[in-house]
C-alpha positions in Angstrom: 23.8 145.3 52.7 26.5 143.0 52.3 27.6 141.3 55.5 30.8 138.7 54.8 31.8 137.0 51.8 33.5 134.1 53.2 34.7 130.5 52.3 32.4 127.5 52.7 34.3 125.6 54.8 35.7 128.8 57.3 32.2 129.6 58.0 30.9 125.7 59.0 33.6 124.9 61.2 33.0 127.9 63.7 29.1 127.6 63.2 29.1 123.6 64.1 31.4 124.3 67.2 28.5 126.3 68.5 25.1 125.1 67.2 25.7 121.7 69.0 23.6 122.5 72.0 20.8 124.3 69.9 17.3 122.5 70.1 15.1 122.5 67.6 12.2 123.0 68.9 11.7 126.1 71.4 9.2 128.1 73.3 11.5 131.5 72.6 12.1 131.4 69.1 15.6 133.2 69.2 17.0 130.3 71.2 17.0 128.1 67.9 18.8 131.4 66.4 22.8 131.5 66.0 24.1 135.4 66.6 26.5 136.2 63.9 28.7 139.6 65.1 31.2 140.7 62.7 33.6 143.5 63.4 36.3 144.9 61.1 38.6 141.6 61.6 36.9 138.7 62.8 33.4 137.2 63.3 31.8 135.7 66.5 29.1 133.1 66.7 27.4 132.3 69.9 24.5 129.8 70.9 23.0 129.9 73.7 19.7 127.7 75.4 20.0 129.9 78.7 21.7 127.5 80.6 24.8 127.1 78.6 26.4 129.1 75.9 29.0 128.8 73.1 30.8 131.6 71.4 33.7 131.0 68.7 35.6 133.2 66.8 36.3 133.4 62.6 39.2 135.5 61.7 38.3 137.4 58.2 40.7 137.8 55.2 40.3 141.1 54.5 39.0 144.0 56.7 35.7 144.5 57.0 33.3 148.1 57.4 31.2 149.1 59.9 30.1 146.2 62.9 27.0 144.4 62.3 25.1 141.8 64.3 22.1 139.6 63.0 20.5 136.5 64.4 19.5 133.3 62.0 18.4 130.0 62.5 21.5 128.2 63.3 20.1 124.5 62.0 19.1 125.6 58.9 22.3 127.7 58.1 24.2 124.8 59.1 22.6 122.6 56.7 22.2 124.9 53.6 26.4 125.5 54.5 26.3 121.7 54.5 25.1 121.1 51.4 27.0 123.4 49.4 29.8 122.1 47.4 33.5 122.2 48.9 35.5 125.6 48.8 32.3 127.7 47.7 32.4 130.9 48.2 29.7 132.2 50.4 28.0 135.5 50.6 25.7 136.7 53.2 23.3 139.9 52.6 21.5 141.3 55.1 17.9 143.2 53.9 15.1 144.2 56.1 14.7 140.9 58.5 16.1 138.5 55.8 19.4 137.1 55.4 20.1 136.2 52.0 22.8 133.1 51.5 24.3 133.6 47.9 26.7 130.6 46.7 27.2 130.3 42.8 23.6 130.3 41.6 22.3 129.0 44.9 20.1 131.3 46.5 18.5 130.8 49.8 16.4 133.7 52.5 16.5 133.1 55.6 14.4 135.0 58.7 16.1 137.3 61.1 15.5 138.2 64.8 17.1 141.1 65.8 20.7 140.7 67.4 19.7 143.4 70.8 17.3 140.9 71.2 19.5 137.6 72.0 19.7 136.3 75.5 23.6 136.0 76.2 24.7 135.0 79.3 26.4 137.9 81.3 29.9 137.9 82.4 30.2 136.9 86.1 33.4 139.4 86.9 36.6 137.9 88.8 36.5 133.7 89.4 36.4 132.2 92.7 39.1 130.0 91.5 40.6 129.4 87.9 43.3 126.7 86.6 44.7 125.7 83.6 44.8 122.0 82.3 45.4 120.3 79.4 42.8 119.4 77.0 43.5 115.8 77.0 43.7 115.5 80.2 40.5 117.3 81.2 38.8 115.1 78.3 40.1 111.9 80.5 38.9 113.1 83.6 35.5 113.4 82.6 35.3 110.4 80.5 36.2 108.3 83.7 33.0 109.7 85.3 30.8 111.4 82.9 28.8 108.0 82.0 27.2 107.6 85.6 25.6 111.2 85.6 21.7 111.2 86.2 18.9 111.5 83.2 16.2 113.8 84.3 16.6 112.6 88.0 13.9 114.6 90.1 16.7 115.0 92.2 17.9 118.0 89.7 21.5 118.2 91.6 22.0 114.6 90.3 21.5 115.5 86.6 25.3 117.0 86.5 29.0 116.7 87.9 30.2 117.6 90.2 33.6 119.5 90.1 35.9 120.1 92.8 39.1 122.2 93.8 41.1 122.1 96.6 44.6 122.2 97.0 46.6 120.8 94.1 43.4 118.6 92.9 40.5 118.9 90.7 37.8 116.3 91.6 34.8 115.2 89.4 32.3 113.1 91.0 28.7 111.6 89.2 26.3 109.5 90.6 22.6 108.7 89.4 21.9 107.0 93.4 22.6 103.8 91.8 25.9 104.0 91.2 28.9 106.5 91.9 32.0 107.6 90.0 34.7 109.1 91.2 38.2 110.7 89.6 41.1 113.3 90.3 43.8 114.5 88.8 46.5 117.1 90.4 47.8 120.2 88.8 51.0 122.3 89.4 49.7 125.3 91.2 47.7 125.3 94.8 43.9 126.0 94.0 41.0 127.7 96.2 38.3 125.4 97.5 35.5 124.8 95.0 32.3 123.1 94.6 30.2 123.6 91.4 27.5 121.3 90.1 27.8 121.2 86.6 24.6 120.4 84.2 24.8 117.2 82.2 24.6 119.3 78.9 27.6 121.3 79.6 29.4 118.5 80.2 28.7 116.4 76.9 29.0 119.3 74.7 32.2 119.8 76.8 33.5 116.6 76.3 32.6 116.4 72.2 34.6 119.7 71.5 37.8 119.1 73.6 40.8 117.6 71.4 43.1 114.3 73.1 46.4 116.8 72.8 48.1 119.1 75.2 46.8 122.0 74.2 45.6 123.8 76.9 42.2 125.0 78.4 41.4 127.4 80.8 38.8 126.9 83.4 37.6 130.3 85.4 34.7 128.9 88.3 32.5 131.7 89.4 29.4 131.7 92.1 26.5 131.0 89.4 28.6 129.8 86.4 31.5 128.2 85.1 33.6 129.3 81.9 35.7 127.1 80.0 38.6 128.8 77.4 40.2 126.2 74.6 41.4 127.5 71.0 39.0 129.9 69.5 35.5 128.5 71.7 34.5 130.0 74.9 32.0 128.0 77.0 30.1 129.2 79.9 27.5 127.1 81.8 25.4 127.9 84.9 25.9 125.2 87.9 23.0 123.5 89.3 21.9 124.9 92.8 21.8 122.0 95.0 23.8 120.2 97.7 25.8 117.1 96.0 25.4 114.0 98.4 28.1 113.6 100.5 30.2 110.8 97.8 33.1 110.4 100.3 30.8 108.5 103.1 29.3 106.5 99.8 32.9 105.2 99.0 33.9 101.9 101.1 37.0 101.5 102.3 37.6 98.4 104.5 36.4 95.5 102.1 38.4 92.5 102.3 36.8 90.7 99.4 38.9 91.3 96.4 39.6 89.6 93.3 41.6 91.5 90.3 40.3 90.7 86.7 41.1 91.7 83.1 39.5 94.4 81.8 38.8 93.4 78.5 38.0 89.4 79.6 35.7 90.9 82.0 33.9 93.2 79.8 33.6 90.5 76.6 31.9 88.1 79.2 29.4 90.7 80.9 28.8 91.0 77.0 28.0 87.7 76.2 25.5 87.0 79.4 23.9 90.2 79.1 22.3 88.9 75.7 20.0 86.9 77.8 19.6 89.3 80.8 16.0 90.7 81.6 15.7 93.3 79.0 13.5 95.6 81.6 15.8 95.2 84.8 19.6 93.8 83.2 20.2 91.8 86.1 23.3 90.0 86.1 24.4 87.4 89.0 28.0 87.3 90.2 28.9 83.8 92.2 32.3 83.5 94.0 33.6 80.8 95.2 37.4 79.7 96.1 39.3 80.5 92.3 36.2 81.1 90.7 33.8 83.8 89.0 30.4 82.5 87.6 28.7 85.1 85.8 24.7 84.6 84.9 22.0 86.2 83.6 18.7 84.9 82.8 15.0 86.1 81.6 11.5 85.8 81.4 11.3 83.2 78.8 13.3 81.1 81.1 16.6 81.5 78.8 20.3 81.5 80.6 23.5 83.0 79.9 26.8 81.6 82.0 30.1 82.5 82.0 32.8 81.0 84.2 36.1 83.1 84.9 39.1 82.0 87.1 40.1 84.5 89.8 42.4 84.8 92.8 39.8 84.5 95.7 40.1 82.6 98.8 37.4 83.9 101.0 33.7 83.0 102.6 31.4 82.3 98.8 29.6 85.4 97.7 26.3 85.3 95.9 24.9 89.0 94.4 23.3 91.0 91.8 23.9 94.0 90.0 22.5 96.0 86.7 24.7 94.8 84.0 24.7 98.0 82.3 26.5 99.5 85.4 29.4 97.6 85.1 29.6 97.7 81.2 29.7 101.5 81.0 32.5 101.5 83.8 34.3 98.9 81.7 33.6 100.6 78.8 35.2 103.9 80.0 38.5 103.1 82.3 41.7 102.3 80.5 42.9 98.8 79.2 44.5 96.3 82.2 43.5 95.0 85.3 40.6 95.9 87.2 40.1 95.4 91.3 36.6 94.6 92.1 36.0 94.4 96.2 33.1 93.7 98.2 31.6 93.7 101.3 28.2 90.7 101.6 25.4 90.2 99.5 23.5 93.6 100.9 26.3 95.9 100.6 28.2 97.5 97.0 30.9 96.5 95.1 33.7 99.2 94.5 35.8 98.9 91.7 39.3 100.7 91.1 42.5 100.2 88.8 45.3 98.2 90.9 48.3 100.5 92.1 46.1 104.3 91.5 44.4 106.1 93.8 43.1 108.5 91.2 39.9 106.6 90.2 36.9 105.1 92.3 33.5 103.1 91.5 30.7 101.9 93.7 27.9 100.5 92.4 25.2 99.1 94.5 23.7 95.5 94.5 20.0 94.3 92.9 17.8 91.5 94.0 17.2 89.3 91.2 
């Protein structure tokens, strides 16, 4: 029984936006499964790993019979679509529990689970809160915080974002206990008060499939999950159930240290130094003194790195540690300019923010070394 005949390259692009977060390997072998629905004018794929799912949309040429559904392995459609030449045309054939992939005189079978079968996330009714940004804007917003989100922390709550409305503003907060990132951004219309942890997955796959433009994407938070609307995908994630720490009381705000720096001058010497830095522990020393930044890093085969950078800085000398690769991804991820680095002594964190905005925060805490 026929199912589509399609073009090549309209049938990747949906099935790539969705097959992203599929794993390869899993215990329920439907998870590794794309579910194909075609009605009589469009298709629908949807992904799904329990946590977070994916659904996109395929408009058809020509009218199609009766609905169908089938479930396939969404890796190795992808890659027999893949390797197909350009502009082929593509039928699919469903028989028994077998999808047959016809391109040319390509043939390929491929298994089937049955679509009733496929675990898709249920709708959670009316939001809590919803809002509308644009995608570039959204894509910014995470960028300036996504990096210092947690890796399999024990402290689950830790291994997302955390996402905030109130008012006018949408916060987003990470932190892995080492280090803490902060941003907002303000919309036009007044919001409820919100607080969803998001898991790290969500986010990533988030961030890969949102464009830098204006167009716009729709954000509908809900109790247990959060659903994201842009162009033809439609994302929905389940938050993390946890209490966030409490980031305000982890963000200083009476250090009189501060010395402003380059962006781009900073980041090429944290570069440089960190060459020679402890490959286990990336230690990098910061000495102020009056006009001065010395920047070192050494390691176990006694080997040094120094860089020297002038700075405005006037105050008692200042001799601390951090991990370098705290301050490179924070480098790495704000805009180009000036950077404001403040601190408190030797024992407390240094909090780093872009001169004349209020919008973006970073505190990173010291290392012995």
């Amino acid at each position: 029984m026929k199912l589509l005949q399609i073009n090549r390259d309209a049938l990747l692009r949906p099935l790539q936006a969705v097959t992203g977060i599929v794993e390869r390997r899993h215990t329920l072998p439907i998870l590794s499964n794309v579910l194909i629905e075609r009605d009589a004018e469009q298709l629908r794929f949807v992904a799904t790993d329990l946590e977070l799912q994916i659904a996109t949309t395929a408009a058809l040429d020509k009218k199609a019979g009766e609905a169908q559904a089938v479930t396939v392995s969404a890796r190795k459609l992808v890659d027999i679509l893949r390797a197909l030449p350009d502009d082929s045309e593509v039928a699919l054939e469903l028989s028994a529990n077998r999808l047959q992939v016809k391109a040319g005189k390509s043939r390929f079978n491929l298994q089937t689970l049955p679509a009733a079968d496929f675990p898709a996330l249920a709708d959670s009714g009316k939001p809590q809160s919803s809002f509308q940004i644009s995608q570039g804007e959204m894509r910014k917003l995470l960028a300036l915080v996504q990096y210092a989100m947690a890796q399999q922390d024990i402290r689950y709550y830790l291994n997302g974002l955390l996402l905030v409305t109130e008012g006018r503003e949408i916060r987003v907060v990470a932190t892995d206990g080492h280090r803490l990132s902060y941003a907002v951004t303000l919309i036009g219309s007044e919001l409820e008060k919100t607080e969803v942890i998001l898991p790290r997955k969500a986010i990533i796959e988030l961030s890969r499939q949102l464009s830098d433009g204006d167009e716009p994407l729709d954000v509908a938070i809900h109790a247990s999950q959060v659903r994201f609307r842009f162009g033809d995908v439609d994302l929905a994630t389940k938050v993390i159930d946890g209490k966030f720490p409490d980031y305000q009381r982890v963000i200083p705000s009476n250090y009189e240290k501060q010395i402003e720096l380059d962006r781009d001058e900073l980041q090429r010497a944290l570069q440089r130094a960190a060459i020679l830095s402890n490959e286990k522990f990336r230690g990098v020393r910061w000495m102020l003194t009056k006009d001065s930044l010395r920047i070192s890093c050494s390691n176990n085969e006694q080997e040094e790195a120094q860089e020297e950078l002038e700075v405005g800085f006037s105050g008692d000398p200042l001799d601390i540690g951090f991990n370098v690769t705290y301050l490179l991804d924070v480098l790495g991820n704000v805009p180009p300019g000036k950077v404001c680095c403040a601190f408190g002594d030797a024992n407390s964190s240094m909090l780093i923010t872009l001169p004349g905005r209020d919008d973006f925060r970073y505190v990173v805490m010291p290392m012995r070394i």
